[in-house]
C-alpha positions as CSV (number, residue, x, y, z in Angstrom):
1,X,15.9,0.3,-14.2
2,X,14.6,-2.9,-13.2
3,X,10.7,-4.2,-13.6
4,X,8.4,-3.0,-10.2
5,X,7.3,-6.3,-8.9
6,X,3.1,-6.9,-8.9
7,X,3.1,-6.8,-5.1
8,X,5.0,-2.8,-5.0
9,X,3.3,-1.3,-1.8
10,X,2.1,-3.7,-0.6
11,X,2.4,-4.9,2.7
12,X,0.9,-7.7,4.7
13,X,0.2,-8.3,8.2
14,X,-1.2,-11.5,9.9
15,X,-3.1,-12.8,7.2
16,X,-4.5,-9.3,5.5
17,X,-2.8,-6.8,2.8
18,X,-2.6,-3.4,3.1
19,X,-1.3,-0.6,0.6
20,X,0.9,2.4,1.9
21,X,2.7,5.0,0.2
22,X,4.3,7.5,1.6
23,X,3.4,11.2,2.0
24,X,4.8,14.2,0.1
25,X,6.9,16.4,2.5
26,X,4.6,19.4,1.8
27,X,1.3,17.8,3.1
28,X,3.2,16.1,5.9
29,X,2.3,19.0,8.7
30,X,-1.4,18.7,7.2
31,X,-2.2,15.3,7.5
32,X,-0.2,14.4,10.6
33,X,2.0,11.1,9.1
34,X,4.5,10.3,6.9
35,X,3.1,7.2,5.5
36,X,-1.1,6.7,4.8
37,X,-2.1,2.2,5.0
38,X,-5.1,1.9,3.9
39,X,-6.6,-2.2,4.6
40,X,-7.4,-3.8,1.3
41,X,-9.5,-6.3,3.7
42,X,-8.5,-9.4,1.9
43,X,-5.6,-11.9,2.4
44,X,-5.2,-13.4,-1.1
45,X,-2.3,-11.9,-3.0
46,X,-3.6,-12.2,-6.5
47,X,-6.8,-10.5,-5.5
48,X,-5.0,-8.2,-3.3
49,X,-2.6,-7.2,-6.1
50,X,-5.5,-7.0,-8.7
51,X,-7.8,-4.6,-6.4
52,X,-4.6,-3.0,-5.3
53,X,-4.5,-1.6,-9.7
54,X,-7.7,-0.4,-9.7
């Protein structure tokens, strides 16, 4: 298996990061989505990676 790269999850649109990950199938029906993005509210890819750990 190959090394996850840093940025795993991470997606970016316009200039600001956002995690996602994707939804077990069992709480699907109870939270209404298949994937949760949540805004890390910064644009920088080291910081965003680095926040992104904690």
């Amino acid at each position: 298996m190959s090394d996850v790269p840093k940025k795993h999850r991470l997606l970016k649109r316009g200039n600001m990061f956002y995690h996602h990950r994707r939804v077990p199938p069992h709480l699907v029906d109870a939270l209404g989505k298949k994937v949760v993005k949540v805004s890390l509210g910064m644009g920088n890819l080291s910081k965003a990676t680095q926040y992104q750990r904690c």
